[in-house]
Backbone bond lengths (Angstrom), bond angles and torsions (degrees), N, CA, C in turn:
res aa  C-N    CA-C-N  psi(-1)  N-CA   C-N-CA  omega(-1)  CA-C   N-CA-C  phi
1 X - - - 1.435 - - 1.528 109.10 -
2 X 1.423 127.21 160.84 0.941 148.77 -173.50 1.738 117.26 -78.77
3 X 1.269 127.51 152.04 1.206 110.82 177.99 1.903 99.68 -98.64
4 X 1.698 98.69 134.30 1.549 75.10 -178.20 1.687 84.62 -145.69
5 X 0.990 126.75 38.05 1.729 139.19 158.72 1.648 116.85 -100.31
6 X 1.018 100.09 102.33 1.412 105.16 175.93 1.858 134.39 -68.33
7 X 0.654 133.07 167.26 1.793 132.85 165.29 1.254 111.11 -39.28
8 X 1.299 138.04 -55.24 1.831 141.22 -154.19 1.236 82.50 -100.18
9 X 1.431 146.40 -44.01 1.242 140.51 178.10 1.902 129.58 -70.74
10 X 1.400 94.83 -37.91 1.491 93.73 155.65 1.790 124.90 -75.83
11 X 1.451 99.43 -38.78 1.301 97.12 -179.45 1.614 114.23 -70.74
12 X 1.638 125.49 1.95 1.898 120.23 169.63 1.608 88.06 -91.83
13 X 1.630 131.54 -21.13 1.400 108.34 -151.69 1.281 92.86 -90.58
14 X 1.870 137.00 -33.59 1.088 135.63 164.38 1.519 118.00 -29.31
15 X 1.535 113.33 -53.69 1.221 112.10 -163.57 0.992 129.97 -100.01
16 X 1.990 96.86 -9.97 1.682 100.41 163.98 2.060 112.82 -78.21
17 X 1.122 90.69 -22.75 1.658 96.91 174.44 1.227 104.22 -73.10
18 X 1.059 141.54 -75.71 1.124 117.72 -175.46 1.915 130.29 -62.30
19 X 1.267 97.86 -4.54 1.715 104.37 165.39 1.454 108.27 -72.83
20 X 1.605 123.24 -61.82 1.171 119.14 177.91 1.764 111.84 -67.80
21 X 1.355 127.83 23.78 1.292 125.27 164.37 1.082 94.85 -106.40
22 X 1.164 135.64 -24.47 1.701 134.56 -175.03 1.135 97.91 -49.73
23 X 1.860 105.47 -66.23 1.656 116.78 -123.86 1.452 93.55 -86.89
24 X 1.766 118.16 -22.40 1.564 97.65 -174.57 1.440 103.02 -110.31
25 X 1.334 128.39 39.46 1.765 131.48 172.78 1.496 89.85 -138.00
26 X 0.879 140.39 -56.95 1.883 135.65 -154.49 1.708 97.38 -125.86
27 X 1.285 138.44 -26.74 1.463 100.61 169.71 1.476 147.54 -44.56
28 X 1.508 97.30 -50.12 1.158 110.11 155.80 1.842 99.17 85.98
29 X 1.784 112.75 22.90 1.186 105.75 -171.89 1.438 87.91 -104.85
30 X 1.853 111.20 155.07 1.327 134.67 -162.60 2.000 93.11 -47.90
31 X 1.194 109.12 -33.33 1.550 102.65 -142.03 1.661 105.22 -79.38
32 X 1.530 90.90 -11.87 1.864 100.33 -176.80 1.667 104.57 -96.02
33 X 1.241 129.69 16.42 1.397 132.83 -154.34 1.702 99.58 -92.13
34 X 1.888 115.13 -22.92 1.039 121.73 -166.67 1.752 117.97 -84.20
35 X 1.032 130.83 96.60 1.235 123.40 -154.33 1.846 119.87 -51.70
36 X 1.389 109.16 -11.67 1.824 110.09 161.31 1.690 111.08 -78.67
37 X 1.048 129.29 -47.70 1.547 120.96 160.04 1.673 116.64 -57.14
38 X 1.361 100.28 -31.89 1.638 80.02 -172.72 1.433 113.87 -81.09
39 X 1.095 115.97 -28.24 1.718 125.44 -169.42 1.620 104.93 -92.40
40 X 1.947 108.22 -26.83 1.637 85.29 156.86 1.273 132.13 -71.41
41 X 1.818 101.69 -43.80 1.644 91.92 170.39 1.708 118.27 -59.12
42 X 1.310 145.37 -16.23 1.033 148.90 174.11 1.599 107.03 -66.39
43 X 1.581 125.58 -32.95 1.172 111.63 -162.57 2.024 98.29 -108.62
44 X 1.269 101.17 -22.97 1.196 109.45 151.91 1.829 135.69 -25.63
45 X 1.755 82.83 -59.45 1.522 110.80 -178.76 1.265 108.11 -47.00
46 X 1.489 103.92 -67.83 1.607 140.88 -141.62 1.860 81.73 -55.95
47 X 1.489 94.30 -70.60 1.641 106.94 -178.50 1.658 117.42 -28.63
48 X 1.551 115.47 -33.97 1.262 134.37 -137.09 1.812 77.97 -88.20
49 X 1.747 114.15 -66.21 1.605 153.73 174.63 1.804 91.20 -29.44
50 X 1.217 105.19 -74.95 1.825 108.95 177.94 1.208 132.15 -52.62
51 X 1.392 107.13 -27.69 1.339 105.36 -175.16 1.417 95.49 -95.33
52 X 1.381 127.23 -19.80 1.388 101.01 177.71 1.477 134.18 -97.97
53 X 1.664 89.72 -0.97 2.046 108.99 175.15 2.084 87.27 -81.80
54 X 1.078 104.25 -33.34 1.642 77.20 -177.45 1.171 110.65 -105.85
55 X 1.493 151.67 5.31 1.419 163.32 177.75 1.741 101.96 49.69
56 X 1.125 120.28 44.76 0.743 145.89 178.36 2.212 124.85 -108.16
57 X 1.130 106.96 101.86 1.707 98.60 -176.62 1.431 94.01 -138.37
58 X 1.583 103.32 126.59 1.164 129.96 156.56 1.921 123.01 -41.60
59 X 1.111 86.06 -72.17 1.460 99.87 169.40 1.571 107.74 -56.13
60 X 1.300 148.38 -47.95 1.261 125.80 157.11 1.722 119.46 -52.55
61 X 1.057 107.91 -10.16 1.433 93.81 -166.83 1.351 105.45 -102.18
62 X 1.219 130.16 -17.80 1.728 155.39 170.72 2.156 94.32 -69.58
63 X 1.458 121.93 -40.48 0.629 93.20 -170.57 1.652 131.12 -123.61
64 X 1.924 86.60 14.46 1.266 125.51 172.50 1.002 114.23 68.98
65 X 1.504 120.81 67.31 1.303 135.96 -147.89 1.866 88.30 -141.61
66 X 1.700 108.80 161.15 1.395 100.48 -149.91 1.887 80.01 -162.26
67 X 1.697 128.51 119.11 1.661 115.15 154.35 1.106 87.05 -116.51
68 X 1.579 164.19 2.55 1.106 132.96 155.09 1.377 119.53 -74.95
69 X 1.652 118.09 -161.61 1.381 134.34 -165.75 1.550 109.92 -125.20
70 X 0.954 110.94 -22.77 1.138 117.25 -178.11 1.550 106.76 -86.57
């Protein structure tokens, strides 16, 4: 596959992945206590983490969608 994740775009997916790894492993707020929110935002994350170590998104590429330059 193609790289089609850009810099400003990997660098929100980094930090939203690892935010939603926060909030449902270490927040510790009532609303993540339910194990379908917590393990979606957990698998959410992960997705969030992968796609941005390989700049790589499916869903852009299904819909021919492009934040880099290259």
């Amino acid at each position: 596959m193609r790289i089609n994740v850009g810099t400003v775009d990997r660098i929100f997916r980094a930090v939203f992945g690892f935010a939603l790894l926060y909030l449902a492993f270490l927040s510790g707020l009532p609303l993540f206590e339910g194990a379908l929110l917590k393990y979606g935002a957990a698998v959410v994350g992960l997705v969030m983490l992968v796609t941005a170590a390989t700049r790589v998104c499916p869903i852009y590429s299904i819909l021919g969608l492009k934040t880099c330059r290259a």
